[in-house]
N, C-alpha and C positions, 0 to 999 in steps of 0.2 A: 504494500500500500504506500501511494508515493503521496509526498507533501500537498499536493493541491489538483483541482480536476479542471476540465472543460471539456464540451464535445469539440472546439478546436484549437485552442492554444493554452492549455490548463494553469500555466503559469502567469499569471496577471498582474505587474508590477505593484507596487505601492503598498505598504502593510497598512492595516487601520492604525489611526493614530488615538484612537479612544480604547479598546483594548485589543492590543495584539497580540496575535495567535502567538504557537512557542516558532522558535527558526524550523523552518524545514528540515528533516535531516538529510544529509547529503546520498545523492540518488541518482536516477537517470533522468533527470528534469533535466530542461531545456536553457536553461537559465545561465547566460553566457557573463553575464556583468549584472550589476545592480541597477536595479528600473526603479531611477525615483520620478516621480510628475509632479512636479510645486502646483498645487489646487490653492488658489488665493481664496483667503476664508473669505467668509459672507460680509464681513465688516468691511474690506473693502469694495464690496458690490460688482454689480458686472461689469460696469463702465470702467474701471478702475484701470488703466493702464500702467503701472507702477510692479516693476517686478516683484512679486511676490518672496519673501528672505525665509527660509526655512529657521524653524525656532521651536523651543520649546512647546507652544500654544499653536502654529503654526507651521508646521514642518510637513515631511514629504509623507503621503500612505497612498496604500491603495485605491485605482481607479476602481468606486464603487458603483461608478455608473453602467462600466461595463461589464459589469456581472448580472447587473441588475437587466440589463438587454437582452444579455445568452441567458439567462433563465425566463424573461419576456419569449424567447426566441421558441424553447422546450416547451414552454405550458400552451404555446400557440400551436406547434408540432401537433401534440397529444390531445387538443381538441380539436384540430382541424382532421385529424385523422379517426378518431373514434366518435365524433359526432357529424362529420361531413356526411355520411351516410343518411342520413337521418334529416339532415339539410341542408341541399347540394348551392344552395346560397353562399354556403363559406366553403365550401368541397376544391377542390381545383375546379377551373375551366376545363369544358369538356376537349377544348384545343385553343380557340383565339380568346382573348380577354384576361382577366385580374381578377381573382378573387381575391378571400383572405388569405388561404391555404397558397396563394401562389408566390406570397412575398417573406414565406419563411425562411425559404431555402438561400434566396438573396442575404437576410437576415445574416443565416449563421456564420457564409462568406464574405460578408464586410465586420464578420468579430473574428475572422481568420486573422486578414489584414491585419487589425488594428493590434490584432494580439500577436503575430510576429512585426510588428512597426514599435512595439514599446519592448518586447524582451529581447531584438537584435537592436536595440537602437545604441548600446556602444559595444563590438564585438573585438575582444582582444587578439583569442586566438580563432580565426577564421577558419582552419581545417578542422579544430576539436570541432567549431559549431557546426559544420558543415553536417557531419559525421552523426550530429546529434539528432538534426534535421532528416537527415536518411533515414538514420533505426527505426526515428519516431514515424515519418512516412509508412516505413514496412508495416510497422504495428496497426496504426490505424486501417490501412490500404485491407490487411490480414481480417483484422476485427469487422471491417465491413463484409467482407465476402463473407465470413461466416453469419453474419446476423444479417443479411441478406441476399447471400448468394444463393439460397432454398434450401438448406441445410434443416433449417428453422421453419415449420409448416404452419405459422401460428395460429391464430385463437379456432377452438372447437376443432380442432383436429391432434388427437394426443399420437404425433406420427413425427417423426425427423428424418434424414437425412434426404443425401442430394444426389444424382445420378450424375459424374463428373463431365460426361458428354450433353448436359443439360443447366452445368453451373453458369450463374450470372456474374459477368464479369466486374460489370459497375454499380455503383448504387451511391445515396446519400453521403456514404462516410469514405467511400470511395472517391468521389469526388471533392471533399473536402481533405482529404488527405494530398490529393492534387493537389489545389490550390494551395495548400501548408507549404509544398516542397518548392510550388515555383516560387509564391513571393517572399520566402523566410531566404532562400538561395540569393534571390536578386537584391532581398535585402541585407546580405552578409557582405555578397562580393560588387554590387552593383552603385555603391554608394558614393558619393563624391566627398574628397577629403577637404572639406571647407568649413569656414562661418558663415550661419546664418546671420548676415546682419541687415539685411533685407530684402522685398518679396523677389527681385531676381537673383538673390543667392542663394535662395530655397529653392525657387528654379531649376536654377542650374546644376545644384545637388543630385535634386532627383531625375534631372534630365533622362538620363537611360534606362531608367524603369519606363517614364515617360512613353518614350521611343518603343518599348516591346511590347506596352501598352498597347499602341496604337497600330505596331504590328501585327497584334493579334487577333483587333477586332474588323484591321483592312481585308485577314487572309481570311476570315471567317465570314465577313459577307460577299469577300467574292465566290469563293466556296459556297456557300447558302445561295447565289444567283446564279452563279456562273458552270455549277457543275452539272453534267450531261446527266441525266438517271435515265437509265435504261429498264425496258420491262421486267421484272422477277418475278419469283417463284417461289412460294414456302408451301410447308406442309401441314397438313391436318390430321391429329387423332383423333377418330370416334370412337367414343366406348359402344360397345355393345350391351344395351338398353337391360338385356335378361341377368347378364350378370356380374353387369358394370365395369367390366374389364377392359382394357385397351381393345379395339376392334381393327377395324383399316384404316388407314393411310391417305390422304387424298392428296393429292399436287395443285396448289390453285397459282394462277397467273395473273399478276395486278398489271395494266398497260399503261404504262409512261410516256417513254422518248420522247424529255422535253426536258427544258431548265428552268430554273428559276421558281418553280412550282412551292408552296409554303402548306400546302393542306398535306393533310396525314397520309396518304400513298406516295408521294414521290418527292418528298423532299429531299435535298442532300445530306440532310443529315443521318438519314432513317439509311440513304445508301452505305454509307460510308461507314456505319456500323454495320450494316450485313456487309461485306465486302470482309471489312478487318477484322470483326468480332465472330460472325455468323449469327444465323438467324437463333439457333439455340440456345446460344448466349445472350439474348437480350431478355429486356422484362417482359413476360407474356402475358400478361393483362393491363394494356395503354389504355389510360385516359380518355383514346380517342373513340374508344365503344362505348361512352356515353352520349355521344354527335348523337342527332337526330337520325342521321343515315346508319348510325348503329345502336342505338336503344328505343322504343319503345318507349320509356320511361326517362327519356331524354330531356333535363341533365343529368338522370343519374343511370346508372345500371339497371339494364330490361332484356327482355327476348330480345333478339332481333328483328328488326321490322320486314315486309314483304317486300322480296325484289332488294333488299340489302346490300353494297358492295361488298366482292369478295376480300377486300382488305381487311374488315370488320374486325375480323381472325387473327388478323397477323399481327405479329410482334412488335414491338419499339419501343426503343430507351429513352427514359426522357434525362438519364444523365449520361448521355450517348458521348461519343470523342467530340465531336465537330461544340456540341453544345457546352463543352468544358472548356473550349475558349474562350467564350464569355463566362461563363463563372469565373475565372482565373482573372481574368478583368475586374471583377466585383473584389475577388481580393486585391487587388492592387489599388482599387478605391479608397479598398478599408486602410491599405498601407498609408493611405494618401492621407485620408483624417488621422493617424496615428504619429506622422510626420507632424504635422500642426499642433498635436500635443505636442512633442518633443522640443521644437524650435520654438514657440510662441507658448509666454511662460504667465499672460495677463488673461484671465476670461474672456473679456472684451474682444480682443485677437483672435481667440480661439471660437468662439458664436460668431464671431462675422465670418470666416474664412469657413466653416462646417458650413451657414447658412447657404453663406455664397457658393459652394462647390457643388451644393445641392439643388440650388435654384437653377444652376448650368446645367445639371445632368437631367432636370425635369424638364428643361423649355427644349432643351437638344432633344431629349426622350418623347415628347407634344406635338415637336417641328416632324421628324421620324415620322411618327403617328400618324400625321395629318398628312403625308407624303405617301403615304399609301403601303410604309410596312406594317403588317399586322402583330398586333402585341401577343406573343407564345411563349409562356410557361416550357413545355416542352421543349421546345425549340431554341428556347432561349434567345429570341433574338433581339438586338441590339437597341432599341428603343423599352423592349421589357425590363433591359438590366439597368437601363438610365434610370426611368422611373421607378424602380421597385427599390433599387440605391438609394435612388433620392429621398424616397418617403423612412427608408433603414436610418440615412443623416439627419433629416428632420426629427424622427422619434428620439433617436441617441442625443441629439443638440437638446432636446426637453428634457431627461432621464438628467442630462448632465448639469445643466439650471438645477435644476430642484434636488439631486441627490448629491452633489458635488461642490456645487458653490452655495445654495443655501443651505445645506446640511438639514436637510428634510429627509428622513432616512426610514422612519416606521411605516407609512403607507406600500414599501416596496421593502421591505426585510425578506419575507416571504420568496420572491423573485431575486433576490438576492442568494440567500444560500442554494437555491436551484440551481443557479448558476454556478455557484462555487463544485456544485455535484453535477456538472451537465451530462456528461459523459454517462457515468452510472445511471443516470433519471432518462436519459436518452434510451439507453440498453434497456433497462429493464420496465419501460415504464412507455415507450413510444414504439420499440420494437415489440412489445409484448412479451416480451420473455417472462417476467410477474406473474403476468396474468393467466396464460399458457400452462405455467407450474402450476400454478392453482387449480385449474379444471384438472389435473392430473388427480387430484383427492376430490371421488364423488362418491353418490347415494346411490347405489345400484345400474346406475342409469350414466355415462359420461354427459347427460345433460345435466342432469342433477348436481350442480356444484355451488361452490360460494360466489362466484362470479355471476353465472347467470340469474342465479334466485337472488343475490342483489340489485342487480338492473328489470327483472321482474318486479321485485319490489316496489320499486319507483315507480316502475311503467304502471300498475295495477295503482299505488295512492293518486297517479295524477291523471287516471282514466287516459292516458295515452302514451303511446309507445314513444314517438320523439318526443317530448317533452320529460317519457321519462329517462329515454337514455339520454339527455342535455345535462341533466342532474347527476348522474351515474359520473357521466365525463366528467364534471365540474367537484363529485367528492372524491372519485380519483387523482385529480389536480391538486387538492385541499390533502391530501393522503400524501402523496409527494411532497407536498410542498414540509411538510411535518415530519415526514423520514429526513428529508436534508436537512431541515431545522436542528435535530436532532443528532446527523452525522458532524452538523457543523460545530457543537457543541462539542462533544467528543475529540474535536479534531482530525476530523478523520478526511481524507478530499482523494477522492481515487480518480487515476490518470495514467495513460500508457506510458 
C-alpha cells in the first residue's frame, strides 16, 4: 500500500497545512522533487497581485482543489454509469452531441495533465523519472486490460475470464495511462530551461509541447477526413435459441468507399482500429446501437428496429488509437493549466489565465461546431475536446475560488477524500468489482442477493423502478464516499 492514490497521477503536491498526514514512506511513487504551490490565503483576496511568502500561517500545502475535481470526476463516472440506464438524458450520446456522461472522460484527462504538470514541475534526475513514468504506465496500461479487457463479466453474471483471441485491447485506464506516459515524458524532457518572467517566457518555455500539440491534432483530423475507408467485413454469432449455445457464424459487409464520413460505419477511426487492433479486439457493444437506426428504444438500448443497418452489430472502440490523439491533447491542456500554477504565484494571475484559456478553447470548440464538424464522444473529435476542456477549466477555476483561496472546505470534504482514493473507488466501485462480489453471496437463487433486494427496495418505496434505482446510485455514492472518509483517516491512499 503506497503513500497516496488517484485514478491518474496519485501523487498530488502540497500537504494540508491545517493537519498533515505522516510523510509518505518511501516507495514506488512518482515523486521526483518537492511540489510546493504558494495558495495566497483569503486575506489577500483574489485580486491581490502581490507574491504570496510562505510562512508559518501561510505556507505551501496541498492543491485541495484538485482532489476535490478527480473525486467530482469518480462520483460523476459511477452515476452516469449505473443510472444512465434508467435515464439516457445523462447516459452518453447515442453518437453526435454532449451529455453529462460524455465530459467525464475529458474530466479525468485534464487531472492527468495537471497532475504530471505539478509533480515533474522540477525534475532532477530525468532518467530515474523517466523510468518511473514507464513502470507506472505498464501498471496502469496492465490494471486496465484486466478490469476491462473481459476478464471481469460484471454485475448478474457470477462468470470470469476472457478468451485471449477475444481480449480488448483499450479501454478507460488504458487510455489514461497513455496520456500519463506522453505528457509526464514531454514534460520531463520537453521543457525549456528559463525564467518565467513574462507571458512570452512562459511561451517560449512551453513552446515544444506547444508544437506536438498541434501536431497531433493537425495528423488527426487529416486522418479523421482524409482517410480512404474501404468496404469491410465482421462476423456474427448466433446462439442457438434451444440451448443457448454458440450456433453459426455469419459474415456481414458494411459499404463505404469514401472519406471523410463521421457516422458510425465508416469512419477512420473505426478503420484504423480494425486494420491494427482487429475487429475482436475492440468493445463489442458501441454506443452507437442506441441510434435510432439501431434501437427501438432509441436513446437507449432496444431490439433492433425493421430493415436495420447491418453495422448495428458490429464492433467499435470509442477509446480506439486515432481517438487517443485527442485525449492526449486534453492532457496537454491539463499540463497547460498546471504550468500556470507553477509560474504565476498570485490568484489573480492564475483565474485570468484558466479563465482565458478556457474561453479560447470554447469559442474555437463553437466556431468548429458551427462549421459543420459534428461534436463525438466516441470519436473524439476536435471541437468535442475544446468544449468538454473548456467547461473541465471553468468547473476547476470554481473548485479552486472557493476551496483554495477562500478556504471553504466542508461542502466538498466528501469529494475530496474520493479523490485522495480515486483509483480504489474507480476499481471497485465504477468497474463493479464491489458489487459483483457481493451477488457472489445469495438466497438460493443468484438473484436473491444484497445488491438486488436493495435496489428492489427503493424501487418498491418509490413505486418506480428509475427513481428507484437514482436513489440506489446516489446511496452507493454516499457508501463511497464514507469508505474513503474513513480510508482517509486511517491513512491509508492506494496507488500503482
Amino acid at each position: 500500500m503506497a503513500s497516496s492514490s488517484s485514478l491518474t497521477d496519485a501523487t498530488v503536491p502540497l500537504l494540508p497545512q491545517q493537519s498533515p498526514p505522516p510523510p509518505p514512506p518511501q516507495s514506488e511513487s512518482i515523486v521526483i522533487a518537492e511540489h510546493e504551490i504558494h495558495i495566497a490565503s483569503p486575506a489577500r483576496g483574489l485580486c491581490s497581485s502581490e507574491q504570496p511568502k510562505p510562512s508559518a500561517s501561510d505556507g505551501s500545502r496541498r492543491l485541495a482543489s484538485l482532489d476535490v475535481f478527480r473525486g467530482l470526476a469518480v462520483v460523476l463516472m459511477i452515476l452516469v454509469d449505473d443510472a444512465g440506464g434508467a435515464f439516457p438524458c445523462i447516459n452518453h450520446s447515442p453518437w453526435f452531441g454532449i451529455t453529462l456522461a460524455d465530459v467525464v472522460m475529458p474530466f479525468f484527462l485534464l487531472i492527468v495533465g495537471l497532475s504530471a504538470g505539478l509533480v515533474f514541475k522540477n525534475v532532477s534526475n530525468k532518467p530515474a523519472a523517466t523510468q518511473k513514468v514507464v513502470v507506472r504506465f505498464i501498471k496502469l496500461f496492465l490494471l486496465g486490460l484486466l478490469l476491462q479487457g473481459g476478464y471481469f463479466h460484471g454485475l448478474n453474471n457470477l462468470t470470469y475470464g476472457v478468451d485471449i483471441r477475444h481480449i480488448r485491447w483499450l479501454g478507460v485506464l488504458q487510455r489514461i495511462s497513455i496520456g500519463y506516459l506522453v505528457v509526464s515524458l514531454a514534460e520531463i524532457w520537453l521543457v525549456g530551461d528559463m525564467t518565467v518572467d513574462s507571458f512570452m517566457a512562459f511561451v517560449k518555455k512551453y513552446s515544444t509541447q506547444w508544437i506536438l500539440m498541434i501536431l497531433l491534432s493537425l495528423t488527426y483530423v487529416s486522418l479523421l477526413y482524409g482517410l480512404y475507408v474501404p468496404n469491410w467485413e465482421f462476423e456474427i454469432m448466433y446462439k442457438d435459441a434451444a440451448s443457448n449455445l454458440n450456433g453459426t457464424i455469419q459474415t456481414q459487409t458494411v459499404q463505404c468507399g469514401f472519406r471523410g464520413s463521421l457516422g458510425p460505419p465508416c469512419n477512420a477511426a473505426g478503420f484504423i482500429d480494425r486494420l491494427l487492433l482487429g475487429e475482436n479486439h475492440l468493445y463489442q457493444h458501441p454506443v452507437y446501437r442506441r441510434t435510432k437506426e439501431c434501437s427501438v428504444n432509441s436513446p437507449d438500448y432496444g431490439p433492433l428496429p425493421p430493415k436495420s443497418p447491418r453495422w448495428c452489430l458490429a464492433p467499435f472502440d470509442p477509446e480506439g488509437i486515432l481517438s487517443s490523439f485527442m485525449a492526449i491533447v486534453t492532457c496537454f491542456i491539463g499540463l497547460h493549466y498546471a504550468h500556470i500554477i507553477v509560474n504565476f504565484k498570485s490568484n489573480r494571475k492564475r483565474t485570468v489565465f484558466w479563465i482565458s484559456s478556457s474561453i479560447i478553447l470554447l469559442v474555437f470548440g463553437c466556431i468548429l461546431y458551427v462549421s459543420g464538424m459534428p461534436l463525438s464522444k466516441p470519436l473524439y473529435t476536435l471541437n468535442y475536446m475544446c468544449i468538454t476542456t473548456a467547461l473541465g477549466g471553468f468547473l476547476l477555476t470554481i473548485i479552486y475560488l472557493i476551496v483554495d483561496v477562500k478556504d471553504i472546505r466542508w461542502p466538498t470534504l466528501l469529494l475530496q477524500w474520493v479523490g485522495m482514493n480515486a483509483l480504489l473507488v474507480y476499481a471497485l466501485a465504477a468497474c463493479d468489482l464491489f458489487a459483483a462480489a457481493l451477488q457472489g453471496f445469495y438466497w438460493r437463487s443468484p438473484q436473491n442477493n444484497l445488491v438486488n433486494a436493495t435496489e428492489l427496495l427503493f424501487e418498491t418505496l418509490l413505486h418506480s423502478s428509475r427513481w428507484g434505482k437514482l436513489v440506489f446510485v446516489l446511496v452507493e455514492i454516499l457508501f463511497w464516499c464514507i469508505i474513503s472518509a474513513l480510508l482517509h483517516m486511517k491513512g491509508i491512499y492506494w496507488k500503482m
